[in-house]
C-alpha positions, 0 to 999 in steps of 0.5 A: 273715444269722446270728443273732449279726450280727442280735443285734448290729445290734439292739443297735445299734440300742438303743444309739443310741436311747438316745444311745450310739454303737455304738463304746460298746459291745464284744462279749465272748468269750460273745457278749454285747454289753457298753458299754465302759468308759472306762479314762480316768476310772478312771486320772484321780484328784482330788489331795488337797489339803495343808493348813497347820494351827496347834497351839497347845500351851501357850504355843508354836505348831506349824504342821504341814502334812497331808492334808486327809483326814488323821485326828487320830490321825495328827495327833497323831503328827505332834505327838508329835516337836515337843511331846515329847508321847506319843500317848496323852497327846495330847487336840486341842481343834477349835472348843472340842470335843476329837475322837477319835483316828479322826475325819478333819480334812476331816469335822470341817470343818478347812482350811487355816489352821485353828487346834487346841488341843493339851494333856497329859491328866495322867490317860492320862499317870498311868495309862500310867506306873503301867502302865509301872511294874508291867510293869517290875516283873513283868519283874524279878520273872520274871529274879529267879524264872528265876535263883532256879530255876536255884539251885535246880536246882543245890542239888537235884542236891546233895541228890540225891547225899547222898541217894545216899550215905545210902541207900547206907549213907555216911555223911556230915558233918553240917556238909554237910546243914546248910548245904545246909538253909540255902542252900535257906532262903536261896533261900525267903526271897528267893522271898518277897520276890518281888511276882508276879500272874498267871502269875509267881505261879503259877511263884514258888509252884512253885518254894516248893513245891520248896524245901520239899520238898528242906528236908524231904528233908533233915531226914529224911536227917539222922535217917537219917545219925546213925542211921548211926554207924559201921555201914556199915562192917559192911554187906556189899557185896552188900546196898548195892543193896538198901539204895539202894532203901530196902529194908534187910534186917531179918537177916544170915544165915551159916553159923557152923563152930565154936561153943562154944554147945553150947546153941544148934548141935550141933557135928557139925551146925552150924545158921544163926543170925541176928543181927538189926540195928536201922535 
């Protein structure tokens, strides 16, 4: 007899001196003998039983049917439809003791028939309408922060460009600097008028920041377009790169052929003379 045939009869044997028949018993791949399971009470189930509550809410009475097993929270959105009454705003009253939101009704000792009090918890409802409220507010704030933004950025493409014009010796209506100073002053009083916290803040006085320093910008300009009078027309052509980059050249030099300053240039050997011009 094989060592495996003689384990499983001594197993058997075991199994019925302690009242368990051999068919309780089945062999695994591995070898080992194992006591079956019993698929029959694992696919039976205890059905949780319904029950009928009474809310009272004022001065009218809601019956509601839910799992015994149930918790208040889940009551109480099952109250919200009938009463009109937000969730959070919700305080149940069981046996004169109100019960948390996460207590379950079986445990709290609630059967069928069961009566509850249900009233509004006037604080919750404040606090949760002032939240509402600034969360509105700071939803206006940052569309009104993005819009002022994108003004900004289309003013700041105009002062770029007289910037252009300015550096490149154009000369440019005063009229236009001014009211560019003013569409921006415009854009800062209303970034003022924003109440922001947090990050709004922050972006609101970014976008400060900006304005000032495009106003600023623009003053400089305009010192630098009336000091322009009507020079650029004298400029030469292939000095206006220079000038873009804010490099002006302090002397004009050319070759004079002819002069009759016999005090400055020998005429059979005419020399450079320099003309300087202020900026």
């Amino acid at each position: 007899m094989s060592k495996e045939l003689l384990r499983m009869k001594t197993n058997n044997k075991k199994a019925n001196g302690n009242g368990l028949s051999s068919s309780a018993w089945e062999m695994k791949p591995g070898g080992m003998l194992v006591q079956k399971r019993n698929s029959d009470s694992n696919q039976s189930s205890v059905t949780v039983p319904i029950i009928r509550l009474k809310v009272k809410y004022g001065s009218s009475y809601h019956e509601v049917k839910i799992s015994s097993q149930a918790t208040f929270g889940e009551l109480k959105k099952m109250l919200a439809g009938p009463t009109g009454l937000h969730t959070e705003d919700q305080k149940i009253f069981y046996k004169e003791k109100e019960r948390d939101s996460r207590g379950f009704l079986d445990v709290a000792g609630l059967k069928d028939g069961s009566k509850l009090v249900l009233v509004e918890d006037e604080i919750i409802k404040e606090k949760r309408y002032l939240e509402s409220r600034r969360n509105a507010k700071m939803e206006n704030a940052s569309k009104e922060i993005t819009a002022i933004r994108l003004e900004i950025d289309k003013l700041a493409k105009q002062v770029a460009n007289v910037e252009m014009d300015i550096y490149g010796a154009k000369k440019v209506t005063e009229i236009l600097l001014l009211s560019l100073i003013e569409l921006l002053m415009t854009q800062l009083i209303k970034l003022d008028g924003i109440t922001a916290d947090g990050d709004l803040k922050l972006q609101r006085r970014m976008q400060v920041k900006r304005v000032q320093k495009y106003i600023e910008t623009l003053d400089m300009l305009k010192i630098r377009n009336s000091a322009l009078g009507n020079h650029n027309a004298k400029v030469p052509m292939h000095h206006k790169n220079r000038i873009i980059t804010g490099q002006m050249p302090k002397s004009i030099y050319y070759q004079q052929e002819q002069t009759k300053m016999g005090n400055f240039a020998d005429q059979s050997n005419p020399g450079p003379v320099v003309v300087t011009t202020k900026w």
